[in-house]
C-alpha positions in Angstrom: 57.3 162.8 -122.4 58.9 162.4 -118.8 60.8 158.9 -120.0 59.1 157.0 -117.0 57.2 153.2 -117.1 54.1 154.5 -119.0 55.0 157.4 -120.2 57.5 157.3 -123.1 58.1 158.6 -126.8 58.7 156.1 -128.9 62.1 156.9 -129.3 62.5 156.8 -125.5 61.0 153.1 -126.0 63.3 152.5 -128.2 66.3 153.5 -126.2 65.1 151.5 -123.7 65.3 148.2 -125.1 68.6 149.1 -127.2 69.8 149.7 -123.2 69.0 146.4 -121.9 70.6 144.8 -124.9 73.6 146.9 -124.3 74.0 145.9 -120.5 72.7 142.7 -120.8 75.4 141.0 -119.3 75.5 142.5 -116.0 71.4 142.7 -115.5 70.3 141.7 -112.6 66.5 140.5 -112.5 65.7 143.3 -109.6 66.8 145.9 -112.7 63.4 146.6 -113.6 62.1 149.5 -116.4 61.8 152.1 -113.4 65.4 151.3 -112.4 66.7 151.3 -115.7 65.1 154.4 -117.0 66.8 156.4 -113.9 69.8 155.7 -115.7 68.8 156.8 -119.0 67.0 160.0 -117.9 70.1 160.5 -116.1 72.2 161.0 -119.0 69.1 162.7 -121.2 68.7 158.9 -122.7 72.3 159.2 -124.4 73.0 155.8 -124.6 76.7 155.5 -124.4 76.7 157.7 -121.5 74.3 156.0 -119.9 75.8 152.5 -120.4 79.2 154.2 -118.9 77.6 155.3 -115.9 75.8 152.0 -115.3 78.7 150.0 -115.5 80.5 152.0 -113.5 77.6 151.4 -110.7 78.2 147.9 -110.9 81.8 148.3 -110.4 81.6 150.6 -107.5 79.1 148.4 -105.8 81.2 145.2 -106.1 84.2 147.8 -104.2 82.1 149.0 -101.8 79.5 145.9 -100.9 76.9 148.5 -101.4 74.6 145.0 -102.2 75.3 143.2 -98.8 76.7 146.8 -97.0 73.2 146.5 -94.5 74.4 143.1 -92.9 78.1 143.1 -93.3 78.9 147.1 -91.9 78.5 147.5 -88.3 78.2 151.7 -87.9 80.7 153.0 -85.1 78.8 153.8 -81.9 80.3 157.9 -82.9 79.0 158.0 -86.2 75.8 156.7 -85.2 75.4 159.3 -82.4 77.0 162.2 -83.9 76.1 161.5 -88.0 72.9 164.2 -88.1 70.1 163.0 -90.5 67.1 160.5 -90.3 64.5 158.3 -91.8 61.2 161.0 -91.0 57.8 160.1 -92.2 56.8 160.1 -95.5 55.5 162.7 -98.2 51.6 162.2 -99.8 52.8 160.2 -102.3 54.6 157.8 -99.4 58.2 159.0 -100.6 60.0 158.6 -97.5 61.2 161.7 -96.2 64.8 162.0 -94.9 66.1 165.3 -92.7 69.1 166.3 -92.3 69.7 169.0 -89.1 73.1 169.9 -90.6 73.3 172.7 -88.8 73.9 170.7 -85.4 77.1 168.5 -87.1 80.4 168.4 -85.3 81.8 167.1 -88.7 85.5 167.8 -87.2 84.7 165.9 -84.1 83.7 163.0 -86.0 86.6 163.2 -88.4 89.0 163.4 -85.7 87.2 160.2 -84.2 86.6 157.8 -87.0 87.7 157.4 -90.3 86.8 159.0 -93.2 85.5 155.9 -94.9 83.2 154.9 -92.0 81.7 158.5 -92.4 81.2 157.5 -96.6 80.2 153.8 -95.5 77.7 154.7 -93.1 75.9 157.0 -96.2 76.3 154.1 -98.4 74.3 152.3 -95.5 71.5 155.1 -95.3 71.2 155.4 -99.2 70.7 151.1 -99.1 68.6 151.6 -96.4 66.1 154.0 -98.1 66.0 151.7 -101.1 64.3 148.8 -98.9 62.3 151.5 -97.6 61.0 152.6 -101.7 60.6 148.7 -101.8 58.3 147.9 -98.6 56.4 151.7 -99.7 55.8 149.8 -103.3 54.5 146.6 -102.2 52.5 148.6 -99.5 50.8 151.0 -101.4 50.8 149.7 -105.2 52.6 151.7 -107.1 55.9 152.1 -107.4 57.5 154.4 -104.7 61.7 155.7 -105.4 62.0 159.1 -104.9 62.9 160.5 -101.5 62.2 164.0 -100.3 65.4 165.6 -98.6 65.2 168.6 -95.6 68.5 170.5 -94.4 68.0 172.1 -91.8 70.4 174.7 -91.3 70.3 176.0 -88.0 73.3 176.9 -86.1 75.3 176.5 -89.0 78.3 178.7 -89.0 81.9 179.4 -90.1 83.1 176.3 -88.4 81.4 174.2 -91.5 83.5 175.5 -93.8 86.1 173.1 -92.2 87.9 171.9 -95.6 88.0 168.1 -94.9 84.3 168.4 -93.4 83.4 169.9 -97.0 85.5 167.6 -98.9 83.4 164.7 -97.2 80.1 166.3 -97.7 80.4 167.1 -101.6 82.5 163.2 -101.7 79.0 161.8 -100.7 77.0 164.7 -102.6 78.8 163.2 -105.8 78.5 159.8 -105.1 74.6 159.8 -104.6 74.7 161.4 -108.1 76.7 159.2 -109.8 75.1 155.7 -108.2 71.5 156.7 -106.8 70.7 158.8 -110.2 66.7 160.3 -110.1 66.3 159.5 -106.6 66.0 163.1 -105.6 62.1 164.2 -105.7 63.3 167.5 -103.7 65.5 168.9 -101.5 64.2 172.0 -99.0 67.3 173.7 -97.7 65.9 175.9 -95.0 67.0 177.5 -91.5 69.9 179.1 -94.7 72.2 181.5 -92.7 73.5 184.8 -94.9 76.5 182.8 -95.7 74.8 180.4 -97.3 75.4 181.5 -100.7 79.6 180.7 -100.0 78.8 177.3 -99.1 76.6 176.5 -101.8 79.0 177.8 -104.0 81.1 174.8 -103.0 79.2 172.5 -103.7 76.8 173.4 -106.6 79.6 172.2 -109.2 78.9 168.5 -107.9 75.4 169.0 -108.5 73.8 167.9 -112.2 71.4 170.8 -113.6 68.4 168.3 -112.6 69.6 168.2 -109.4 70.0 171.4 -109.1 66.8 172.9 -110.4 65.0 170.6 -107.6 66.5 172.3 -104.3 64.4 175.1 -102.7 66.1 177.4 -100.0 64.4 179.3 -97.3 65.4 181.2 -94.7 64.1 181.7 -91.0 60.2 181.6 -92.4 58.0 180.7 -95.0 59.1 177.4 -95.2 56.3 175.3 -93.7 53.6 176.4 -95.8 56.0 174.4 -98.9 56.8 171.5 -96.8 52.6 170.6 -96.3 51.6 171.4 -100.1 54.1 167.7 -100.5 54.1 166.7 -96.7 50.8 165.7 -94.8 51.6 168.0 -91.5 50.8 163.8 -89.2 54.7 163.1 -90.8 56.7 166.3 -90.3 57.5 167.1 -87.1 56.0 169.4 -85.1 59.5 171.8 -84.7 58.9 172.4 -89.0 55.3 173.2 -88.9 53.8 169.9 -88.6 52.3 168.1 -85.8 54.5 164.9 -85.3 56.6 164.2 -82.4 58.4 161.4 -81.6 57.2 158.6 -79.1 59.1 160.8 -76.5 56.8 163.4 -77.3 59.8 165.4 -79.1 59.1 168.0 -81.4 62.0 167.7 -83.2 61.6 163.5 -83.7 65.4 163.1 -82.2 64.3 159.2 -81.9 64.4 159.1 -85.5 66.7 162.0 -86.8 70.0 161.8 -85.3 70.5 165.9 -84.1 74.2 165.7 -83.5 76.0 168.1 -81.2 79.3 168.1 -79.7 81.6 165.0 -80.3 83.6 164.6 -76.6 87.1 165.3 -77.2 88.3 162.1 -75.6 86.9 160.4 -78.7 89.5 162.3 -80.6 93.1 160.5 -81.9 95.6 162.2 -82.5 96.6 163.6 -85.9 99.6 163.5 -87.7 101.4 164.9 -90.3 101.5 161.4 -92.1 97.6 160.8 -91.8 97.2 163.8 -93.8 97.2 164.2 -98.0 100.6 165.8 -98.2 99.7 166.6 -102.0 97.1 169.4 -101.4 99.5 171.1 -98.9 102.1 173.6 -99.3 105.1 173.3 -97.3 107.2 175.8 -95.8 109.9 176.1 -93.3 109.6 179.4 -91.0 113.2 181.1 -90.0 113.9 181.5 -86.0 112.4 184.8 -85.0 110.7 185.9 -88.3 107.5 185.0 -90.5 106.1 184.4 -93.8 102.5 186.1 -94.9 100.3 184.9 -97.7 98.4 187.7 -99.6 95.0 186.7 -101.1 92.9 189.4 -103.5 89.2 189.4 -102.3 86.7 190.8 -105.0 83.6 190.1 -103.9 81.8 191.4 -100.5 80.8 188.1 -98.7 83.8 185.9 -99.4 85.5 183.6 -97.2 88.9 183.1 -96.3 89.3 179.2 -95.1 92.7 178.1 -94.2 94.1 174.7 -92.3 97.7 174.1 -91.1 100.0 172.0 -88.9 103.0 172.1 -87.8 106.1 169.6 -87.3 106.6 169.4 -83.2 106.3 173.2 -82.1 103.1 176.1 -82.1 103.0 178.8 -84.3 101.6 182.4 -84.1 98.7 182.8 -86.7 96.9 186.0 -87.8 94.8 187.3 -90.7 95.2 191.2 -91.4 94.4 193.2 -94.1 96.5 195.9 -96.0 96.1 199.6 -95.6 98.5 200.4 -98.4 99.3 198.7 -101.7 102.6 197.3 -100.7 104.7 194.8 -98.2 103.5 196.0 -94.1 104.6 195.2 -91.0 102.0 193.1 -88.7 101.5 196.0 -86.5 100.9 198.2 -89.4 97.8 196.8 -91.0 94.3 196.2 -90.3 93.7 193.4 -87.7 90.8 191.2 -88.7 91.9 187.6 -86.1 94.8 188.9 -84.1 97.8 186.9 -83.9 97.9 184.3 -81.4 99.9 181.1 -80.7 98.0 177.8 -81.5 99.0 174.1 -81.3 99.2 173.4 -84.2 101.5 170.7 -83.9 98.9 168.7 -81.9 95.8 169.1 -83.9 95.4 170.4 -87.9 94.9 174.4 -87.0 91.8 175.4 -89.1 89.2 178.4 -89.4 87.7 180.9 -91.8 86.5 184.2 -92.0 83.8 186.2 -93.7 85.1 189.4 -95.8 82.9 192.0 -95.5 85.0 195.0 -97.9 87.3 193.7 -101.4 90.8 194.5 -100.7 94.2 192.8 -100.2 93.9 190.3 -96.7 97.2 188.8 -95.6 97.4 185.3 -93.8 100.7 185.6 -91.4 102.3 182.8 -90.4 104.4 183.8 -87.0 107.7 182.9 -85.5 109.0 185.9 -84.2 109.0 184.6 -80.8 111.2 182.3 -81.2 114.6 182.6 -81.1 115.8 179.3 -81.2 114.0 177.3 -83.3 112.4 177.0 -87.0 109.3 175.8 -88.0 108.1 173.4 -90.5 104.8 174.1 -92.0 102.2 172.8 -93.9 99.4 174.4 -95.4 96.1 175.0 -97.1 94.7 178.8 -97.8 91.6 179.5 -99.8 89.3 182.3 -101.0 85.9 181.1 -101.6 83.7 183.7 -103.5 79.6 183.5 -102.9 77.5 182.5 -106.0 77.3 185.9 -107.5 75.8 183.7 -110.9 72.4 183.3 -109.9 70.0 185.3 -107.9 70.3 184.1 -104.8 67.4 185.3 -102.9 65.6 182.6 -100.1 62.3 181.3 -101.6 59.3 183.5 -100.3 56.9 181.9 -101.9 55.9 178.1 -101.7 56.5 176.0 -104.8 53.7 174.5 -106.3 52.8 171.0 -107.2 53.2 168.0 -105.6 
């Protein structure tokens, strides 16, 4: 039995009513069976763990004013201009359909513009938003409507995603719509996926539950449309995916109603400082006048990625990536280059990056002062090696999935 309204065991049943007995102090009378049973299929209709994770919900939304969050948050004009993803039609079934051209986001423009809590407030807003939209789709059309269909689009995504606090945001609101919009997710088509891909998903796959997970289909540069109309009539998906909906504009791409993103002007920007940051994830290090430190990181796999961020107290700093030719301490000028050293300002803005590795081996991240004579430098930083998810077989989906 799936454990929905109408189609339960009898020891699902049973665990149903047991549930409402169990939270019946914080029921609300808008927590009907359908929204109830999310939570129990949630948690495989364990009822402890279900009960946990409910009550947690209702303490999160009384933090966050999830409830009232659509007439007491105003989104900042940035966010709302530069924050990719839309509202999009609806699927046959009159799911809405939400897409998401990720690809396009200047995530470090609009962290260095806003807060990071707008950023999660202004999903909190979208998720409460689609929730009226399941409501008006029920009374609509009869039958109940709460599942949403999700398309990433992918395109242009590159190296400069892999910005840590852009990713830290991402898989922060990744693990909050699991944890407080449980069963929402009908699917989720990743497609546009660069070669890459595989590193990024590899980040964020562990906030993903198995259910979640077995629902996302990835495609590459083709083959996509033919899965998005077997669950998408082609008069609500834009004409850019294989559809033939514009916006009124006459857009392809429906930028009236998905937000496409693009650069966020620097003049938006504040400045950063060392005491903004969350000193606990760094590692701090002061550089000697007219000498340097290196950092050696063991890659393994072919395809990894080396992401780093750092800033400095009030000077620049030269910054390099090499990788060894011997197995043992070299001089800069003695090993592979793979970025050359060059001075950044870092002691204006966070200095970040990352860097496919093509070939396993020994890479050293260098850290340069030799230039100066006069002065130390104070460092903090953050240096990772993110492997690809070698676990699965990762291949892009050439054929459609079936089923709608």
């Amino acid at each position: 039995m799936s454990g929905r309204v109408g189609d339960l065991s009898a020891v699902q049943a049973t665990a149903l009513q047991t549930f409402k007995e169990n939270i019946k102090d914080v029921l609300k009378p808008s927590h009907d069976d359908y929204y109830l049973l999310c939570w129990l299929r949630a948690r495989n209709f364990d009822l402890k763990k279900s009960e946990e994770m409910f009550r947690n919900d209702v303490s999160w939304r009384k933090k966050t004013g999830a409830d009232t969050i659509l007439e007491s948050y105003m989104i900042p004009e940035i966010v709302s201009k530069y924050l990719t993803g839309g509202h999009c039609g609806y699927d046959k079934l009159g799911n809405p359909i939400w897409i998401d051209p990720f690809g396009r986001i200047d995530i470090k423009g609009i962290l260095r513009s806003v807060k990071k809590s707008d950023v999660i407030k202004t999903q909190v807003h979208r998720f409460e938003k689609l929730r009226d939209v399941h409501i008006e789709q029920t009374e609509k059309l009869g039958h109940k409507v709460d599942e949403v269909i999700v398309i990433y689009d992918l395109e242009y995504l590159g190296m400069k995603h892999l910005w840590k606090p852009g990713v830290d945001v991402f898989c922060e609101i990744v693990d909050m719509f699991e944890w407080h919009y449980p069963e929402t997710l009908k699917l989720v088509f990743v497609i546009n996926a660069p070669r890459f891909f595989p590193i990024a998903y590899n980040i964020v796959k562990p906030f993903l539950s198995e259910a979640t997970a077995s629902k996302v289909r990835i495609f590459g540069t083709s083959n996509y449309s033919s899965a998005l109309l077997q669950y998408i009539d082609a008069d609500q998906l834009p004409k850019v995916y294989g559809g033939t909906r514009t916006d009124p504009p006459g857009d392809p791409r429906c930028s009236a109603l998905v937000c496409q993103g693009g650069d966020v002007p620097k003049d938006f920007y504040s400045k950063v400082s060392i005491n903004s940051l969350d000193m606990e994830k760094y590692t701090a290090v002061t550089i000697g006048r007219g000498s340097s430190i290196q950092v050696d990181l063991t890659v393994n796999e072919p395809d990894s990625a080396i992401r780093w961020q750092f800033i400095t107290e009030g000077y620049d700093l030269g910054f390099g990536v090499y990788k060894r030719t011997k197995d043992s301490r070299q001089k800069a000028n003695d090993m592979e280059q793979v970025i050359p050293s060059q001075r950044v300002n870092s002691h204006i803005f966070p200095e970040d990056g990352s860097v496919i590795i093509q070939e396993p081996g020994t890479y050293v991240v260098r850290f340069d002062n030799t230039y100066s004579w006069t002065r130390s430098k104070k460092i903090y930083y953050i240096i990772e090696m993110l492997e690809p998810d070698t676990e699965d077989e990762f291949e892009l989906a050439s054929e459609s999935p079936t089923g709608c």
